[in-house]
C-alpha positions, 0 to 999 in steps of 0.5 A: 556587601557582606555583613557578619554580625555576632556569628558564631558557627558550632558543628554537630560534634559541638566544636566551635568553627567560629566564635563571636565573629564580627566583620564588615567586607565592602564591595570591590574589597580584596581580603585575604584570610589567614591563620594556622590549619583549623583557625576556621578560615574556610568556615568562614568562606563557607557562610559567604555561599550559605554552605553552612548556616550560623549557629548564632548571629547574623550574616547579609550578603547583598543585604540579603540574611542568608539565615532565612533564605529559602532553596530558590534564594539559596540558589540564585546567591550560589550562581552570584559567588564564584567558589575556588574549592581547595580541592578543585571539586571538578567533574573528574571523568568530563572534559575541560570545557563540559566543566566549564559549560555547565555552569553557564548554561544554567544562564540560558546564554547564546552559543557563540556568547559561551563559546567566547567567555569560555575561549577568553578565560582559558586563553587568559589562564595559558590552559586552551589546549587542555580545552578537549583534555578530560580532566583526571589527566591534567595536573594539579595546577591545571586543574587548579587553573581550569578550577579558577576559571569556572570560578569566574565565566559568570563575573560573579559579584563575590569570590571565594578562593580556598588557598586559590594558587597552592598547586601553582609555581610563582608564575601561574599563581601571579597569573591568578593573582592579576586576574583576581585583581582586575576583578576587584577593579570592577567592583568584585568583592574577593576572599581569599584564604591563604598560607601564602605570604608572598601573595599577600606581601606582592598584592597587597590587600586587606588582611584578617587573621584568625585563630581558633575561630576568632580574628585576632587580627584586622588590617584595616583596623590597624590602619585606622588606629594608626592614623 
């Protein structure tokens, strides 16, 4: 599913984001991704949607290097990756459902196949009657829940989530978590960088932890070296 090999990811001012990365996530995988602020996690979500490009090594999603993708396979990737951004990125002046009808028309799918995933999604998420709300007026965690449901309508083949339930209370954010899971269930390969270890701890998941651009820390590798 995706394939990191050697990378390493330098920016413009010549700090090192990521350094020497290698890492292998496979379909259905959930994954949380770990690490003190500026470890590089949200670099490393960033490779999974071509937001970024390595400075060095290899990075396949679906098999495909996204280091020699032209725009038109760029875009079509984009529409396969649900991205939760930590700050929303939501189109502050348009109504709840503009936000989430845009990106399923790119889709050309039927109305009354809209209407539903739309319908479904914000019932599921307890945000239906914020549906006609425009959007600077919810509240953080409202736009954080309107923010997951774009993330989802297409059922992308991976999801990215930037610190996905820090606006929430424990309720919502176990809301989020099951629906996450429920994906995974069906063959959705999750990435989650968090802070918050509750999450990890009640859902369990594969676990990597970064520090200074590097995973010091695999879970899975861990298991594997004390079986």
């Amino acid at each position: 599913m995706i394939q990191i090999h050697k990378v390493d990811v330098t920016y413009e001012d010549g700090n090192k984001g990521l350094s020497n990365i290698d890492l292998q996530i496979d379909k259905g995988e959930l994954v949380y991704v770990t690490g003190s602020s500026g470890a590089g996690k949200s670099t490393l979500l960033r490779l999974m949607y071509a937001d970024i490009m390595p400075s060095k090594g290899v990075v396949k999603v679906e098999g495909q290097n996204i280091g020699s993708m032209n725009h038109n396979s760029v875009a079509f990737l984009r529409r396969n990756v649900g991205v939760i951004f930590q700050d929303f990125k939501l189109l502050e002046e348009q109504t709840v459902y503009e936000n989430l009808v845009l990106p399923l028309e790119i889709f050309y799918l039927n109305k009354s196949v809209i209407e539903s995933k739309i319908h479904g999604i914000l019932k599921a998420l307890d945000i239906f009657t914020h549906r006609d709300s425009v959007v600077k007026k919810l509240s953080g965690g409202e736009k954080q829940r309107v923010a997951v449901a774009r993330a989802l309508l297409n059922d992308p083949f991976i999801v990215v989530a930037d610190e996905p339930t820090g606006s929430l209370d424990a309720k919502n954010a176990d809301k989020i978590m099951d629906m996450l899971l429920h994906k995974t269930a069906k063959g959705t390969t999750i990435l989650i960088a968090t802070h918050d270890q509750r999450i990890i701890k009640e859902y369990p998941g594969r676990v990597l932890y970064l520090d200074k651009g590097r995973i010091t820390y695999d879970s899975r590798e861990k298991a594997g070296a004390d079986a």
